[in-house]
N, C-alpha and C positions, 0 to 999 in steps of 0.2 A: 805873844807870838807863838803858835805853835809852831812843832815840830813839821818837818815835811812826810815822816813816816806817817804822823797820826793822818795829818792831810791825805794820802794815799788811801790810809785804813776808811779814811772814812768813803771817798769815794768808792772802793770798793763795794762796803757796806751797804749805799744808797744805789749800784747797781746791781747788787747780789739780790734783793728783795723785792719778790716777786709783787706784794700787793701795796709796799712801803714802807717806810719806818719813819717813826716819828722822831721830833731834836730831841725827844726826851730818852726814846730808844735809842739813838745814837751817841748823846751822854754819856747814857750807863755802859755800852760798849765801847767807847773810845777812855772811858775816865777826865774827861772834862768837862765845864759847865755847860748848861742849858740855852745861855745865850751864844756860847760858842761855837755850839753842836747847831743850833739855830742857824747861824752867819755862815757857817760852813754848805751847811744844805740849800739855803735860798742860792747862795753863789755858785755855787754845781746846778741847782736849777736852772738857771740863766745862763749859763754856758752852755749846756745840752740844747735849750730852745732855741739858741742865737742861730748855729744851721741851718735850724727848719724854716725862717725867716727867710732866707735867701732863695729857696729856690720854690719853683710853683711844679704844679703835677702838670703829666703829658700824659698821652697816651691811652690808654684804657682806665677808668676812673668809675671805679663804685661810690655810689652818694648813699649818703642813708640819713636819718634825722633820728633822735632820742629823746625824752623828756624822764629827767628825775625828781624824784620827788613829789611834793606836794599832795600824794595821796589822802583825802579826807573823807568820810562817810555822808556822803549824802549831795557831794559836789560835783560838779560836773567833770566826767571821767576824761582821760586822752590828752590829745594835746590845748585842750579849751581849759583844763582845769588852774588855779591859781595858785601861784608858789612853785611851779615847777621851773625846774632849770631846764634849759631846751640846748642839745648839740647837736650841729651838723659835724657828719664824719665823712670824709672821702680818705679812698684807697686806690693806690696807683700801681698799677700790676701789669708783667710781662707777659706777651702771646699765649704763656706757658698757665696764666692766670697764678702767679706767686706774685705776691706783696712786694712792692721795693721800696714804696713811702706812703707815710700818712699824714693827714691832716684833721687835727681833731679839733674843733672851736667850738665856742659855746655862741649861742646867738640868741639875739634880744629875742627875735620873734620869729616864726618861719610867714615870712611875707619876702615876694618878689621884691621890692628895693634892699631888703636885708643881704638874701641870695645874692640879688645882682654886682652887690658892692664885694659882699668875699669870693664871689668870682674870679672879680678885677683883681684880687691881691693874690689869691691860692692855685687859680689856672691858668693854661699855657692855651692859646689858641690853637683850632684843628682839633682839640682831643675830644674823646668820646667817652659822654660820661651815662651810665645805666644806674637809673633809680627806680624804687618804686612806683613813679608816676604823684607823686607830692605838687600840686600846683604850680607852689613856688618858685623849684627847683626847674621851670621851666625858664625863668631869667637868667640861668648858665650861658643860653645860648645867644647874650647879647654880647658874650667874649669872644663869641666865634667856633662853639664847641658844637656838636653834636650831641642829642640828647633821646636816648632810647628807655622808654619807658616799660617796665614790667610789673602791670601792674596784679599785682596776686592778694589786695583783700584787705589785708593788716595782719594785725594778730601775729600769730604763728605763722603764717603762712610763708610772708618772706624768708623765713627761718630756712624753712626747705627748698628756697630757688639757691640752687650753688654757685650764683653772679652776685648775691649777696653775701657769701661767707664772708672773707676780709673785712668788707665795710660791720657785717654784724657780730664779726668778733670784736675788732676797736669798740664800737660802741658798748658792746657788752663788760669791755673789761674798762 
């Protein structure tokens, strides 16, 4: 049984750090074992996400998609290529355009019945969600949302539409 100060410490630790720390870095900072530091971090994980769970976006909603990974020489580049891991990100921001929540998932595939099912669980009907114009992301609006398309190219380009910061910072980090 640990202590409840190490408990504290460690929480602290796993929101002090900004890119994360591993159980194995949290070990050697706390002075207890690897399974421990391990059991401690999955259960602060699951306690942070349980909130997010509850409630769905309103409002103004940046959509964006990612794919990591799977870079190979000679394969097919973008979101076609194989081994990549694909995230959809939306951002939910005030008149003011500041961020109040997000929602980040990973998805099998960017196809309309994918879209349309995390819709059903992540959005609020009535809201207005701006993407870059993704085909998919056109199955938002069988929740009841509005859906304004900006479409600027790929690449970099989205980079510099400023209705995409938020959503392209999440995704970035």
């Amino acid at each position: 049984m640990l202590v409840l100060t190490v408990r504290f410490l460690a929480i602290f630790r796993i929101i002090q750090n900004k890119k994360g720390i591993s159980s194995m870095q949290l070990a050697c900072h706390l002075g207890i074992s690897y399974n421990a530091a391990w059991h401690i971090k999955q259960k602060r994980i699951l306690v942070m996400l349980e909130p997010d769970q509850r409630y769905k976006l309103s409002g103004f909603i940046g959509l964006g998609d990612a794919n990591r990974g799977g870079e190979r020489t000679g394969c097919k580049p973008a979101r076609g290529a194989e081994g990549k891991a694909r995230f959809v990100g939306a951002v939910e921001t005030t008149r003011e355009g500041h961020p109040t929540r997000v929602k980040p998932c990973v998805a099998k595939a960017f196809r309309s019945t994918e879209i349309a099912t995390w819709s059903k669980c992540h959005l609020s009907k009535g809201s207005t969600l701006i993407s870059d114009g993704l085909t998919c992301f056109n199955a938002a609006t069988e929740v009841g949302c509005d859906h304004d398309k900006i479409v600027c190219g790929g690449d970099r380009a989205s980079v510099e539409e400023p209705e995409f910061y938020w959503v392209n910072t999440l995704l970035g980090n």
